[in-house]
C-alpha positions as CSV (number, residue, x, y, z in Angstrom):
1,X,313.1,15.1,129.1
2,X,316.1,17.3,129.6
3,X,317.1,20.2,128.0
4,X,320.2,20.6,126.0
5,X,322.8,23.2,126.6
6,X,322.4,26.1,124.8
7,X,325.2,27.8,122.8
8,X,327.2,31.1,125.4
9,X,327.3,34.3,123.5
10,X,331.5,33.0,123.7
11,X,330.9,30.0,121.9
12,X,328.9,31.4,119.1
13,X,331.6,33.9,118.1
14,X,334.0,30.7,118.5
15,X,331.3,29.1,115.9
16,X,331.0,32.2,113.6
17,X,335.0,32.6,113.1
18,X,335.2,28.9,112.4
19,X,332.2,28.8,109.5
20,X,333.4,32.1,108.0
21,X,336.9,30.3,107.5
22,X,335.4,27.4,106.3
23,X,333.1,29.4,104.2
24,X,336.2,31.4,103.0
25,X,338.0,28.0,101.8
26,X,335.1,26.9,100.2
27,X,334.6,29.7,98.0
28,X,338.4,29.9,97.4
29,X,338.5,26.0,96.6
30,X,335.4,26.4,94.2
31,X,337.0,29.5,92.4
32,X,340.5,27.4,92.1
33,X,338.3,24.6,90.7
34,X,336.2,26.7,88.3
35,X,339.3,27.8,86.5
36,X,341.1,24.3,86.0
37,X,337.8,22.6,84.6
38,X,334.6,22.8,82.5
39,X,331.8,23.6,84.8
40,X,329.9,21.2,82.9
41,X,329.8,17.2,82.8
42,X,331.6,15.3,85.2
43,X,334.6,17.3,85.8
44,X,332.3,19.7,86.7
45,X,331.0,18.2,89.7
46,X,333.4,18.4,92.3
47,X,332.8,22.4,91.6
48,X,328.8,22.2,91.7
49,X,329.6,20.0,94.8
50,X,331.3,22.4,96.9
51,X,329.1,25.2,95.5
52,X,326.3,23.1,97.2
53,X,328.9,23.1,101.0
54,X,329.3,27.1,100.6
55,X,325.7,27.6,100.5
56,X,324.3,25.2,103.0
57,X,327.5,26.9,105.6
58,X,326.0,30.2,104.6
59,X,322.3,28.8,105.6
60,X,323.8,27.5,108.4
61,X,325.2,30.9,109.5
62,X,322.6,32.8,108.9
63,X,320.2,30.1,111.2
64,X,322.7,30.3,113.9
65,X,322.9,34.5,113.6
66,X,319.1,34.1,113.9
67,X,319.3,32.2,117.1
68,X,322.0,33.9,119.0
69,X,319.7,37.1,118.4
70,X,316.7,35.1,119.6
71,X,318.9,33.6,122.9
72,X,321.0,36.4,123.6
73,X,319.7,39.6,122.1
74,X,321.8,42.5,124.5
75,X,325.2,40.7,124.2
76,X,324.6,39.5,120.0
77,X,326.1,41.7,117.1
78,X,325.8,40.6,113.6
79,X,329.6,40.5,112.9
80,X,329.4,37.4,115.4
81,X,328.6,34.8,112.3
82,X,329.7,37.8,109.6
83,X,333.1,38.8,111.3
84,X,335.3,41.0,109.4
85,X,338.4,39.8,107.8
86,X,340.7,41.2,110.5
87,X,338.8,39.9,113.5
88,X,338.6,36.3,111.6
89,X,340.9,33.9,114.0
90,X,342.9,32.2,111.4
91,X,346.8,31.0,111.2
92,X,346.4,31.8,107.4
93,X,344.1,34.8,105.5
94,X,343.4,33.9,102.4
95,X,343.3,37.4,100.1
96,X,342.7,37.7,96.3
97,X,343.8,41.1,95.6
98,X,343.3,41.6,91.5
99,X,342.4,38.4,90.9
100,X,345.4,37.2,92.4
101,X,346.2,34.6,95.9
102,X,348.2,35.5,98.3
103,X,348.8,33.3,101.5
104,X,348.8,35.7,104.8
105,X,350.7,34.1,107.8
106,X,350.8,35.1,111.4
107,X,352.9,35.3,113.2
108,X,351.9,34.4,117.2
109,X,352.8,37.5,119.6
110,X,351.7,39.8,122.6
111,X,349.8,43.0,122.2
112,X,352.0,45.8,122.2
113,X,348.9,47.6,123.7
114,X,347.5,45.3,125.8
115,X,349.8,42.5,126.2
116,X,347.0,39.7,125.5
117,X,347.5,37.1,123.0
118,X,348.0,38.0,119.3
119,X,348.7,37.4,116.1
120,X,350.5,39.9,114.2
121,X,349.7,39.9,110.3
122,X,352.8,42.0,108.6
123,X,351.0,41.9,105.2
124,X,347.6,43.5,106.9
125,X,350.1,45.6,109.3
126,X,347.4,44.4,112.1
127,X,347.7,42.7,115.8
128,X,344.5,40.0,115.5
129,X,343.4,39.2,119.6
130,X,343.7,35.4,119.5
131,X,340.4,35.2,121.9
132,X,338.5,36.9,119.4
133,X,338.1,39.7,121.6
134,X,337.6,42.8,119.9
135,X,340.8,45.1,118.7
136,X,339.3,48.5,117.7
137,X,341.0,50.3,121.2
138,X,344.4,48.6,120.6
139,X,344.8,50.0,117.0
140,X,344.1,53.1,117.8
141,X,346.7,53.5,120.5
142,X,349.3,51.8,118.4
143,X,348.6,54.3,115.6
144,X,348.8,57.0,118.3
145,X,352.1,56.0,119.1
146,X,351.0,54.6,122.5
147,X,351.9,51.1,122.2
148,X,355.0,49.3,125.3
């Protein structure tokens, strides 16, 4: 019997910025539900229902963080399935500030820094690395001043 191909450190992090969207739509749909209907009786469902879809993508992240710790523990870091929101590959952000929903778009540019593929996000004021790739060096030389 042969053995199946095993997820690359690469395509988990491509994995973990996908469910963490989803997740993030999810729990934005159920909240946009929740306030147009009764939680209760058949209007209701379509809410519990995508309750139910959040929690089985957040079981499903978290089995998935488990594994990539298991298959590749020197290259895994837990922000690969729990990414933070301005490392989250996305066209749109989805933010609630107070209660509130704002659409975020980017806008597809170079890296003043490092010329790799970007998005720029004027609300967050933030270059996002298309690739995923980690940021961290470029802001701080753009808030230095050092940026092309």
């Amino acid at each position: 019997m042969t053995r199946k191909q095993r997820l690359s450190p690469e395509q988990h992090a491509d994995m973990g910025r996908s469910l963490a969207a989803i997740r993030d739509e999810l729990t934005h749909r159920v909240a946009q539900l929740a306030n147009a209907y009764p939680q209760t009786g058949a209007e209701g469902l379509p809410t519990r229902k995508l309750r139910i879809a959040a929690r089985s993508v957040d079981d499903a992240r978290s089995a998935l963080d488990n594994t990539l710790f298991r298959e590749h523990p020197n290259q895994a870091e837990t922000t690969t399935y729990y990414p933070h929101l301005e490392d989250r590959e996305a066209a749109a952000i989805r933010l609630h500030p107070r209660g509130s929903m704002r659409t975020i778009v980017a806008t597809t540019v170079p890296c003043p820094v490092c010329s790799g593929d970007s998005s720029y996000f004027r609300e967050l004021d933030r270059y996002v690395h298309r690739d995923g790739s980690g940021n961290s060096r470029c802001w701080l030389a753009i808030g230095r001043g050092e940026s092309s």
